[in-house]
C-alpha positions as CSV (number, residue, x, y, z in Angstrom):
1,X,-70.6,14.0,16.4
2,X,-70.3,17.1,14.5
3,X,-66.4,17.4,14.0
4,X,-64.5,14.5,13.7
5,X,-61.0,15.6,14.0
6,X,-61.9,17.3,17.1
7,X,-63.8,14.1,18.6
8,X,-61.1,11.8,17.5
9,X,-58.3,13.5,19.1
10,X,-60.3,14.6,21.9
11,X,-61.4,11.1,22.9
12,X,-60.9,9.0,26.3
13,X,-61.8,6.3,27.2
14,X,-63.8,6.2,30.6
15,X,-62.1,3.1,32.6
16,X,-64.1,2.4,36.2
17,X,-62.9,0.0,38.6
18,X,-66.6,-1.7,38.5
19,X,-68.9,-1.7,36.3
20,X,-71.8,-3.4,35.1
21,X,-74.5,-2.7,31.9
22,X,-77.8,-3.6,33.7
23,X,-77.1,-2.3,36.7
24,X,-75.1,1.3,35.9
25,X,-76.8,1.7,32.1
26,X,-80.0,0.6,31.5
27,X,-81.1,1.0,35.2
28,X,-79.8,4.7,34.6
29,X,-82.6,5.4,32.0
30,X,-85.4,3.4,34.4
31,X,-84.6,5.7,36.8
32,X,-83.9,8.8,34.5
33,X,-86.9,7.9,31.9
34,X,-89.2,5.3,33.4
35,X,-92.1,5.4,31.4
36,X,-90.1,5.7,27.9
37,X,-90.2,2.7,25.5
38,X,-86.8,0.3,26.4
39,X,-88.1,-2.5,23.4
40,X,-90.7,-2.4,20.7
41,X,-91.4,-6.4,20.0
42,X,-93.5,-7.5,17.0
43,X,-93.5,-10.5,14.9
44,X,-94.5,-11.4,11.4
45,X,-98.1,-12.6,12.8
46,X,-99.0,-8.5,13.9
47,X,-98.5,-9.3,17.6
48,X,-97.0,-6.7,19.2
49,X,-95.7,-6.3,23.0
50,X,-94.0,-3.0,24.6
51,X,-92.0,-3.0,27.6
52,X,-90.6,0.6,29.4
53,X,-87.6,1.0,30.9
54,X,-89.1,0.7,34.2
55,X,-90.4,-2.7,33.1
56,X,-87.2,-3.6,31.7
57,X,-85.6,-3.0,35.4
58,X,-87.8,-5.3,36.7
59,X,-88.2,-8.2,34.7
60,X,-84.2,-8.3,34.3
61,X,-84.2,-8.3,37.8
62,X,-86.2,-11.5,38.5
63,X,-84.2,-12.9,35.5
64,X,-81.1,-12.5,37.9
65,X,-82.8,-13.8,41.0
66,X,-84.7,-16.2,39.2
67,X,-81.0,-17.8,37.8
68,X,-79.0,-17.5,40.8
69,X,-81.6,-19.3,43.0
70,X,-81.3,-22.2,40.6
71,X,-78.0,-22.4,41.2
72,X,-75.8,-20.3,38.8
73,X,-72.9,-18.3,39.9
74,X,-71.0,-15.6,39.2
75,X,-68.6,-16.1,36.5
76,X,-70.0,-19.7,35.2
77,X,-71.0,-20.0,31.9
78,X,-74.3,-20.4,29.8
79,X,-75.4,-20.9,26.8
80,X,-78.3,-18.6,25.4
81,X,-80.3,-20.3,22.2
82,X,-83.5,-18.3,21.6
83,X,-85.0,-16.6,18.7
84,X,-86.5,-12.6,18.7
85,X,-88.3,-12.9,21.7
86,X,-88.4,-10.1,24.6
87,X,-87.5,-12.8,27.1
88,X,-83.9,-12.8,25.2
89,X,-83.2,-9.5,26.1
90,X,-84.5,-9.7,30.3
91,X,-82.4,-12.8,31.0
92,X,-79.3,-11.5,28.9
93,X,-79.1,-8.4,31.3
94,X,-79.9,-11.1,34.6
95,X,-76.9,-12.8,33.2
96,X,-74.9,-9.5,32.8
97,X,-76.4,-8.3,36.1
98,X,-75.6,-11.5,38.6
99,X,-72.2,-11.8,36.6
100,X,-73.0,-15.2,34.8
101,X,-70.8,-15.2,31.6
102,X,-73.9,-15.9,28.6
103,X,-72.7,-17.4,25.5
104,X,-75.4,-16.6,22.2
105,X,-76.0,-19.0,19.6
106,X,-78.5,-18.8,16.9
107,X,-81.8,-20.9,16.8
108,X,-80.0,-22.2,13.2
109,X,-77.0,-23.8,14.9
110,X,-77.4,-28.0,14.8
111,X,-77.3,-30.5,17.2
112,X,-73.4,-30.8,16.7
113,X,-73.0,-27.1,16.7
114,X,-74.5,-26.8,20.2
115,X,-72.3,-30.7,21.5
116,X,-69.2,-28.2,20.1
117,X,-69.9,-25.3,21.9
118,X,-70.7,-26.5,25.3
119,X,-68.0,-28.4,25.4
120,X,-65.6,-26.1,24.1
121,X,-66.5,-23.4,26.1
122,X,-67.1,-25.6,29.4
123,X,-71.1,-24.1,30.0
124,X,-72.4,-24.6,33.7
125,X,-76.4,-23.9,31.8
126,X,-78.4,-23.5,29.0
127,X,-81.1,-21.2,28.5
128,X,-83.5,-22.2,25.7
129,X,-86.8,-21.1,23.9
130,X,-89.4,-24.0,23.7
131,X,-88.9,-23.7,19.8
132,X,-85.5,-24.4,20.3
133,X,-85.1,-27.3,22.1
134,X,-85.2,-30.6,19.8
135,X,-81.6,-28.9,19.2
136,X,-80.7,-30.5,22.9
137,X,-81.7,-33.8,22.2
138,X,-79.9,-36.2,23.7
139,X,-77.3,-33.6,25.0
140,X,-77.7,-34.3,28.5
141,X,-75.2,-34.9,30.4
142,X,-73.2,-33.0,28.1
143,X,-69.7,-31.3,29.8
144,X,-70.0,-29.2,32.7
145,X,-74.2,-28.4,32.3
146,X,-76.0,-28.9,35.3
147,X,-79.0,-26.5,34.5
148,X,-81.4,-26.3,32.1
149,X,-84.3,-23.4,31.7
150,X,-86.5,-23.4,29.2
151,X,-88.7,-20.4,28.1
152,X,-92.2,-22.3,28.1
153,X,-93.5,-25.5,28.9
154,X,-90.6,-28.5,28.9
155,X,-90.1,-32.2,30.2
156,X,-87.2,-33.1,32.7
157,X,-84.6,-31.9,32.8
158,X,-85.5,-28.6,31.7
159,X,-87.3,-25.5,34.2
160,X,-89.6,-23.7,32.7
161,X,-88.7,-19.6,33.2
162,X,-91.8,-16.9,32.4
163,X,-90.8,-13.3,32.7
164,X,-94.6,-12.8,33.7
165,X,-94.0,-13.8,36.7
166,X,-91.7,-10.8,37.9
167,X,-92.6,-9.0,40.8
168,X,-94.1,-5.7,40.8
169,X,-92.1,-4.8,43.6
170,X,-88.4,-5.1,42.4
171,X,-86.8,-2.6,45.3
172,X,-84.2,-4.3,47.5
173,X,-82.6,-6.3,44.8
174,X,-79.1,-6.4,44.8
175,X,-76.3,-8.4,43.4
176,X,-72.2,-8.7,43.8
177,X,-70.7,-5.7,41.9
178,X,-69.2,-7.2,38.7
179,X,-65.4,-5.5,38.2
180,X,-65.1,-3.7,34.5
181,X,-62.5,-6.6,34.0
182,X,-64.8,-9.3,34.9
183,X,-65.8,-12.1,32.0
184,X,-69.2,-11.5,30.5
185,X,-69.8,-12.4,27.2
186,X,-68.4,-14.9,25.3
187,X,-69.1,-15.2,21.6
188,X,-67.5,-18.2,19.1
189,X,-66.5,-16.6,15.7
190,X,-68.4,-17.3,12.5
191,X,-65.8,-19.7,11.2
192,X,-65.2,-18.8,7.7
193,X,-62.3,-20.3,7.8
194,X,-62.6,-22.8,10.4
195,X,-64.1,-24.2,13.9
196,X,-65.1,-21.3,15.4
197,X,-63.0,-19.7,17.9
198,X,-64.1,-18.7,21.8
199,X,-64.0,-15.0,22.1
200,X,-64.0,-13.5,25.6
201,X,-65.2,-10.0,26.5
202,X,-65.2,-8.3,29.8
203,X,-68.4,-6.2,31.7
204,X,-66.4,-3.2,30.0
205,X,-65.2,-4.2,26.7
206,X,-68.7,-4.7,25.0
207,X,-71.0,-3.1,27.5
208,X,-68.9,-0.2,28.3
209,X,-67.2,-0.1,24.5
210,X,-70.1,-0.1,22.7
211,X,-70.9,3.3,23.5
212,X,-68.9,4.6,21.0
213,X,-70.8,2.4,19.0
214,X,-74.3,3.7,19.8
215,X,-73.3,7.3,19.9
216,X,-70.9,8.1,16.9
217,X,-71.5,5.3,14.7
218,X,-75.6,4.5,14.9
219,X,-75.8,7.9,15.7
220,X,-78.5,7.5,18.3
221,X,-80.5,10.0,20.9
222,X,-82.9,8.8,23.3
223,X,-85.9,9.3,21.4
224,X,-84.6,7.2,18.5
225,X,-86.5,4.5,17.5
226,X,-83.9,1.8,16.3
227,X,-83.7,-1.5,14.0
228,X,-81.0,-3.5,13.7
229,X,-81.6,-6.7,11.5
230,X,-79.9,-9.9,13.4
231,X,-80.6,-12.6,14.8
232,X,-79.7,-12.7,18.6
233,X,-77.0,-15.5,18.2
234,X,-74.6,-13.3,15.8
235,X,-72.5,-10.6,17.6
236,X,-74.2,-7.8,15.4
237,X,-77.3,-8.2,18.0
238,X,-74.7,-7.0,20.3
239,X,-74.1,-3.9,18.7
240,X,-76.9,-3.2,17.4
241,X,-79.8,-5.1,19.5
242,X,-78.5,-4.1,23.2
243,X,-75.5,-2.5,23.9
244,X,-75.3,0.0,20.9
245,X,-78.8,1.0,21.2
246,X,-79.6,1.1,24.6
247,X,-76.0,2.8,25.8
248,X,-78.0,5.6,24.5
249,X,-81.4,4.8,25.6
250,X,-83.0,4.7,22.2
251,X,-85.5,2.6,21.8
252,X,-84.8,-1.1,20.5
253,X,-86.9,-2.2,17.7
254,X,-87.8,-6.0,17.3
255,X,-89.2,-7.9,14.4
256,X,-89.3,-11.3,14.9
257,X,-89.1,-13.5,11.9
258,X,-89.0,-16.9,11.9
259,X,-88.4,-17.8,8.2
260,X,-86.5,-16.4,5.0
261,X,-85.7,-12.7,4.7
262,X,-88.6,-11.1,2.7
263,X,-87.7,-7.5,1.7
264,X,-91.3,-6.8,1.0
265,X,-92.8,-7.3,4.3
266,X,-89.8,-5.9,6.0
267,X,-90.1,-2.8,4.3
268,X,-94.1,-2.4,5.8
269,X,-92.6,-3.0,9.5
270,X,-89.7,-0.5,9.1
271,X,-93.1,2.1,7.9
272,X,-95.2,0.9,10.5
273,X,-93.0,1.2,13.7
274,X,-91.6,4.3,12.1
275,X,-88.3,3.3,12.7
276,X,-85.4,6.6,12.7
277,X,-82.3,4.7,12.5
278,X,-82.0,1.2,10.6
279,X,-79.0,-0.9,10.3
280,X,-78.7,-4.4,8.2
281,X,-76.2,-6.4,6.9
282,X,-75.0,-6.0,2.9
283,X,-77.1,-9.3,1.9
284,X,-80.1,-8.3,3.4
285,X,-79.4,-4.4,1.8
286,X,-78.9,-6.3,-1.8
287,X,-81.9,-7.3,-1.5
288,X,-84.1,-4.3,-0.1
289,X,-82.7,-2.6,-3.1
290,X,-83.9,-4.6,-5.5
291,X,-87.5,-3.7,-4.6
292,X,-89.8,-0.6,-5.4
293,X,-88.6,1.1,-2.6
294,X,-91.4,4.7,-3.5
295,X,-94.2,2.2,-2.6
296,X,-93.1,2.3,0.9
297,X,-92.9,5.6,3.7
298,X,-89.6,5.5,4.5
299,X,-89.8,8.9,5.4
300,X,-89.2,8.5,9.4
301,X,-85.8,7.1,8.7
302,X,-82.8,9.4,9.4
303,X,-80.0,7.4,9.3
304,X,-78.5,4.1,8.3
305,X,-76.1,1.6,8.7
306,X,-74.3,-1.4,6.9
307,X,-72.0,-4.2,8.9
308,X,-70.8,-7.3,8.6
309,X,-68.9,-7.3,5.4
310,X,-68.4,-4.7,3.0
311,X,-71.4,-2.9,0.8
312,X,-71.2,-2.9,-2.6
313,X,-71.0,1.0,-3.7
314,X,-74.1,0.2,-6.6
315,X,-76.2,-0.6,-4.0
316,X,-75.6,2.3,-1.4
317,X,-75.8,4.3,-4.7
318,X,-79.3,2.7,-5.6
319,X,-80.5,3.3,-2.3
320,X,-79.3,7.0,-1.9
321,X,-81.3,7.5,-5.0
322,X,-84.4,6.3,-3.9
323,X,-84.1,7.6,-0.4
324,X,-81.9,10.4,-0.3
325,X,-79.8,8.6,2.9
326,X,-76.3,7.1,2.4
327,X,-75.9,4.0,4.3
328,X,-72.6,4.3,6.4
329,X,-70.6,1.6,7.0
330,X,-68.9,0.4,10.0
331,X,-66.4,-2.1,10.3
332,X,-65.4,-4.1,13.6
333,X,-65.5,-8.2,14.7
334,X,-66.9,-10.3,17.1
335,X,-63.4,-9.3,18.7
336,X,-64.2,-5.4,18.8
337,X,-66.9,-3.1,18.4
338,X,-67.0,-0.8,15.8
339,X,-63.8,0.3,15.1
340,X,-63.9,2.4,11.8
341,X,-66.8,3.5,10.6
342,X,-68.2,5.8,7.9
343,X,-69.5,8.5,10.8
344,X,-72.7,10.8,10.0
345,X,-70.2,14.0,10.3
346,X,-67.8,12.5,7.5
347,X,-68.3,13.5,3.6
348,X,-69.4,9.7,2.3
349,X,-67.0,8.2,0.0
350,X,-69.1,5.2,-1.8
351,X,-67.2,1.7,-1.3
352,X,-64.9,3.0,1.5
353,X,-65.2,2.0,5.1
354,X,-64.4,5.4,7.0
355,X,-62.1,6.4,8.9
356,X,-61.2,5.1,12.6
357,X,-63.2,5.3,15.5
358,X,-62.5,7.8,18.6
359,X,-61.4,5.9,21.0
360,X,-58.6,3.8,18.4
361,X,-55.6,4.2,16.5
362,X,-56.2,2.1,13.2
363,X,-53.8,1.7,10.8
364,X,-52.7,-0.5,8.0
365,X,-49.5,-2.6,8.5
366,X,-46.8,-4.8,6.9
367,X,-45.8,-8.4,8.1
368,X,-43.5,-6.3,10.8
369,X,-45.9,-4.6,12.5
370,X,-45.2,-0.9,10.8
371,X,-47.0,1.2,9.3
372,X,-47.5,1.2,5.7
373,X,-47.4,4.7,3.4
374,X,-50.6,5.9,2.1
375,X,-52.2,4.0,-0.9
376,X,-49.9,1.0,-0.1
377,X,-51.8,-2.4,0.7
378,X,-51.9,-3.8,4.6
379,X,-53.2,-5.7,7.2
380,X,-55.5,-4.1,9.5
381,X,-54.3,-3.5,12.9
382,X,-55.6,-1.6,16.3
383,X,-53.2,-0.3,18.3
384,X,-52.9,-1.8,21.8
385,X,-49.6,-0.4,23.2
386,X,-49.1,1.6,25.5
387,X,-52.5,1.8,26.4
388,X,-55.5,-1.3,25.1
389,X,-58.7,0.6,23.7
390,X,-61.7,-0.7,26.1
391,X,-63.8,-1.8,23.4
392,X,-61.6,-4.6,22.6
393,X,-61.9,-8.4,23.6
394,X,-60.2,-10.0,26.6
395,X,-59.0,-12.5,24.3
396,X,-59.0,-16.2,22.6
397,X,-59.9,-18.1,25.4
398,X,-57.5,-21.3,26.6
399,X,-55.8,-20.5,22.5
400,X,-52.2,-19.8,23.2
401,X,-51.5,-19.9,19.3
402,X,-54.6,-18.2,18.2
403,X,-53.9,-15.2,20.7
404,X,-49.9,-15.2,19.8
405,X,-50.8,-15.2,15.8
406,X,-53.3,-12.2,16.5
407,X,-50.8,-9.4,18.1
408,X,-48.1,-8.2,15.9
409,X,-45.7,-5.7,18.2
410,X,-48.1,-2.9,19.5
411,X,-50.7,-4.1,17.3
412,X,-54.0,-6.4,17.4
413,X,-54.4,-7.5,13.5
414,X,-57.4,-8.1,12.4
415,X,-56.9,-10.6,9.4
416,X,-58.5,-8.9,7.1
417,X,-56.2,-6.2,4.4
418,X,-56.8,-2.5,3.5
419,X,-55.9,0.5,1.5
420,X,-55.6,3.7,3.7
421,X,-55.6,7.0,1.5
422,X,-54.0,10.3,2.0
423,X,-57.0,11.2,3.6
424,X,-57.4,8.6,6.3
425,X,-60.1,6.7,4.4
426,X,-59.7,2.9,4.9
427,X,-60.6,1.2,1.3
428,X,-61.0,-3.0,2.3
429,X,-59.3,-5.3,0.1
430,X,-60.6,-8.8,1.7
431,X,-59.8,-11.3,4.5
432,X,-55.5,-12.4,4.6
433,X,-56.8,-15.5,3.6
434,X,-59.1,-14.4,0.9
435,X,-56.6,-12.3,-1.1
436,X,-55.7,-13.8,-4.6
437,X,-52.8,-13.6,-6.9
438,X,-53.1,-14.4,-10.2
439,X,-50.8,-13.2,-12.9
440,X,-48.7,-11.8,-10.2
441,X,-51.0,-9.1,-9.2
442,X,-52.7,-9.0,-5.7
443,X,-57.0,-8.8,-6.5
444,X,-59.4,-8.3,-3.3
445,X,-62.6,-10.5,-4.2
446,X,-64.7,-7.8,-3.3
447,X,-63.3,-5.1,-5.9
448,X,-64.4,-7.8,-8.6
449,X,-67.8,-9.0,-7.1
450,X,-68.7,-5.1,-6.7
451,X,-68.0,-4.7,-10.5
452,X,-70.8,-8.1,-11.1
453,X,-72.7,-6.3,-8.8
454,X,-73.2,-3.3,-11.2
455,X,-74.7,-5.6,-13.8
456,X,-78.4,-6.0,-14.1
457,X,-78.3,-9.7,-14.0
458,X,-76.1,-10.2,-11.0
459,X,-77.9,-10.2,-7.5
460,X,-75.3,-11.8,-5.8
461,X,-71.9,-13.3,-6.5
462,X,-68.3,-14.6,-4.3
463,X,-64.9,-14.5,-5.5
464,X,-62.3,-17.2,-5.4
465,X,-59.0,-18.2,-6.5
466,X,-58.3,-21.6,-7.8
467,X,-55.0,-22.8,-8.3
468,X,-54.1,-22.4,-12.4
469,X,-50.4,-23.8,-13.7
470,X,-49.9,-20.3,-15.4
471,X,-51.6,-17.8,-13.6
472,X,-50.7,-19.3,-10.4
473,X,-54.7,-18.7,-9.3
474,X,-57.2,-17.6,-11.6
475,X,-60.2,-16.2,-10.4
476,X,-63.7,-17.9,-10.3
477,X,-66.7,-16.2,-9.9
478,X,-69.6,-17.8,-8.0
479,X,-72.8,-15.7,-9.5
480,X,-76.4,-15.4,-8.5
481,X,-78.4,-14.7,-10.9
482,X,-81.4,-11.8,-10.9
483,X,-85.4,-12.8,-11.5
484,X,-85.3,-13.2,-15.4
485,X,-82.1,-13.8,-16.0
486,X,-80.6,-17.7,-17.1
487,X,-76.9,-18.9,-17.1
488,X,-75.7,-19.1,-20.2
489,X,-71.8,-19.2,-21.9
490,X,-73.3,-16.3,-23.6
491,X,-74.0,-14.1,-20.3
492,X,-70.7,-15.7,-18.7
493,X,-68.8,-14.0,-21.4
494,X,-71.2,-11.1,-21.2
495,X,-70.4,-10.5,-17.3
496,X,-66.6,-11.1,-18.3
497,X,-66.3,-8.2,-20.7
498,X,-68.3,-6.4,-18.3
499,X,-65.9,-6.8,-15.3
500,X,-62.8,-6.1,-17.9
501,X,-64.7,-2.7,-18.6
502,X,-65.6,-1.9,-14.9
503,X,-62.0,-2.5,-13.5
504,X,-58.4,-3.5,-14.6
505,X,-58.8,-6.3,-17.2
506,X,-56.6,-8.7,-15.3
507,X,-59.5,-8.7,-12.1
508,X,-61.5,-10.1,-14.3
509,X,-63.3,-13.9,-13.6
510,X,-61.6,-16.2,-16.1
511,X,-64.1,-19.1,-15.0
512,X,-68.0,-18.2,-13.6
513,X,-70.5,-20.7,-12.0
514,X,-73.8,-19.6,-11.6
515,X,-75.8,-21.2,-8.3
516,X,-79.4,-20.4,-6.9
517,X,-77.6,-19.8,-3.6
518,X,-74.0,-18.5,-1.9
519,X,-72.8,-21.1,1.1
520,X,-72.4,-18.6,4.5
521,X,-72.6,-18.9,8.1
522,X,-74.7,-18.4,10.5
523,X,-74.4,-14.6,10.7
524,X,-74.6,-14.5,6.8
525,X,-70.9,-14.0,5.6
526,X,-69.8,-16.0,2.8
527,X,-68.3,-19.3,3.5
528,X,-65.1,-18.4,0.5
529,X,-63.2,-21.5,2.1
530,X,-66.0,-23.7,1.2
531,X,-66.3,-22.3,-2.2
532,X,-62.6,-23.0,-2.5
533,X,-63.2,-26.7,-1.6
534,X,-65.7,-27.2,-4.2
535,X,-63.7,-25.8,-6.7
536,X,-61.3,-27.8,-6.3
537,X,-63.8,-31.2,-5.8
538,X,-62.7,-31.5,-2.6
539,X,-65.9,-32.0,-0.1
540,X,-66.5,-28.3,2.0
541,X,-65.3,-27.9,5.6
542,X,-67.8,-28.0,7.5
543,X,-67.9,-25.9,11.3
């Protein structure tokens, strides 16, 4: 995209009767560029496997027959729990391909977790890595499951699935057309707020929406070479794993890490796969910056990406510096894909999220469902009226309330609150819920933690506000500290000043806690409602 205004208004939406991602995208490019790399694997041991698109055709297609001879059937559910492997990827697109609704979850979920989520969401299967599966134990039985494959060697009642064994020969193979408006993905929310919600998307809403996602926001060409850094359970992996990526045919490049996020070793893989375009959520940014990032050749990178929750501006500053890129943000949910987003074409503004994506009307809102004047604070809402945008979910499924609370007149409200600007630059302010008012002034947490940010000792901190008799909520800052650095009254009040100095005195923290560690979910945002709880000495909520 090299005008925006043009693209934006130009924009339609493609909207097929049928429609299916394995079957009309990524068997497009087998047929188009067979021999091309589809997925670049490696893992933190230096094995490495690559697999073409013609490969990719093949083994997803024994996936698919491999499934539906077991027994699954089009438009019953599964439950996908696997880490990095390529095996992830061939029997998400059998799923998608045979029209079995697949259901991620992270390798980090527990035993409960997984009880919660087949039973909320009614799963027919579960597909498992072997390294997953002491998370099953004693889970059989469980609901609706009658099937359960296992990617390696497992007792009774699990069958053991090998992509290996796909046949050379994959010509013939055909499956039931899926309709764009068919169920295939369903994804439970993070919870930061509570038990996580079942979120329903159609063959079109991700795997045709995404496109806009792959093209304008990752700014990808076939011979890209892309990393996106999530696991396969978080919706992220979606965008930026699959869908995003291989709507254009770039290639998908996998690191498999087991463990803790280590910057340093990261940074080798990104210079030894030469990786073009790179996207990663703001924690695992924060810390990439705080490396010496001229001891690594960074040089094949052209682009890059931030998602998830907003980026502090120091540290897209920090990085520019060191790299001459600007990482761009995007902004969208589990419920959408990306949705605004700080596109290659647009002059960067540090800290602000972009502008919307073609393909939606974004705006900012009041508690009536209009529009708000430039500068004023909102809620964040996508128009749906008179026509839905493809690239948003199907809905809460079997949640009467949570669906009625989400639609506000012609508009889908996010939950989370912005500043727009005269120019159409959306500036976040936090999640609804998140908000705090304290001397009778509205403060966004992340304002304040991007002002800790810019001091030396801070590497990470959380925002909160804690009910106070004459503020009404004060603010209390949760703060982790940099190598070198001790908590101390003496830096508290040091970090105070420095916050009064940075922004309008009243945002400052009138309390700070410093912790070796921030509580988040699973797909690393910050758990503020526990944080809340423990100020408070109430015990956290737990998902």
């Amino acid at each position: 995209m090299t005008d925006y205004e043009a693209t934006w208004r130009g924009f339609r939406w493609n909207r097929p009767e049928f429609f299916n991602f394995a079957a009309d995208v990524t068997d497009r490019w087998a047929r188009e560029r067979p021999e091309a790399l589809a997925l670049q694997w490696s893992d933190e041991g230096g094995a490495e496997r690559s697999f073409t698109w013609s490969e990719v055709r093949r083994r997803s297609l024994h996936a698919a027959r491999f499934l539906t001879e077991l027994g699954l059937r089009k438009g019953e559910r599964v439950f996908v729990m696997m880490p990095r492997v390529p095996e992830w990827w061939f029997l998400v697109l059998g799923c998608i391909r045979a029209g079995i609704v697949f259901m991620p979850g992270t390798p980090m979920l527990t035993p409960k977790d997984v009880r919660y989520r087949l039973e909320a969401a009614g799963a027919h299967g579960v597909i498992a890595d072997a390294s997953c599966l002491d998370r099953f134990e004693g889970l059989a039985g469980t609901g609706a499951v009658r099937h359960w494959v296992s990617v390696g060697p497992a007792p009774s009642p699990w069958v053991a699935y090998t992509s290996a064994a796909a046949p050379e020969d994959a010509s013939g193979e055909s499956f039931e057309r899926t309709r764009a408006d068919d169920p295939m993905l369903l994804y439970f929310t993070s919870g930061t707020t509570g038990m996580p919600k079942r979120v329903q998307h159609t063959q079109a809403s991700y795997g045709l929406g995404h496109e806009v996602t792959g093209r304008y926001w990752l700014d990808l060409t076939p011979e890209d070479r892309h990393l996106t850094l999530s696991d396969t359970g978080w919706a992220k992996c979606a965008w930026g794993k699959l869908f995003g990526p291989w709507s254009q045919g770039a290639c998908n490049v996998v690191f498999d890490f087991r463990g803790r996020f280590e910057p340093e070793r990261f940074l080798r893989m990104l210079e030894r796969q030469r990786v073009t375009t790179f996207c990663a959520p703001p924690t695992a940014w924060r810390a990439l910056v705080q490396k010496d990032l001229s001891a690594y050749d960074l040089s094949a990178l052209r682009h890059v990406a931030s998602a998830g929750e907003p980026l502090n501006p120091e540290v897209i500053d920090t990085w520019k510096q060191a790299t001459g890129l600007t990482i761009r943000e995007g902004y969208g949910q589990t419920e959408s894909v990306v949705v605004v987003g700080m596109f290659s074409c647009l002059e960067p503004r540090a800290g602000s999220m972009g502008k919307p994506t073609p393909g939606f009307v974004v705006s900012v809102i009041d508690d009536a469902g209009r529009e708000v004047p430039s500068g004023q604070e909102g809620d964040i809402a996508v128009r749906v009226k008179p026509e839905r945008p493809v690239g948003l979910f199907d809905g809460y499924l079997e949640d009467d309330a949570a669906n009625e609370a989400a639609f506000r007149g012609d508009w889908y409200v996010t939950g989370d609150r912005a500043v727009k600007d005269a120019d159409g630059y959306f500036w976040f302010v936090g999640r609804r819920d998140d908000v705090v008012k304290t001397s009778g002034y509205r403060v966004g947490p992340f304002e304040v933690e991007s002002a800790l940010l810019e001091h030396a000792a801070v590497v990470e901190s959380a925002v909160v506000g804690v009910p106070d008799e004459r503020l009404g909520q004060r603010l209390k800052a949760y703060v982790v500290l940099a190598p070198g650095f001790t908590g101390s009254e003496a830096l508290a009040s040091e970090l105070q000043e420095h916050v009064k100095r940075t922004t309008a005195p009243y945002k400052y923290p009138r309390e700070i806690e410093f912790v070796t560690e921030l509580p988040k979910t699973v797909s690393g945002k910050i758990r503020r409602n526990e944080l809340r709880a423990l100020a408070l000495g109430r015990p956290p909520a737990k998902d």
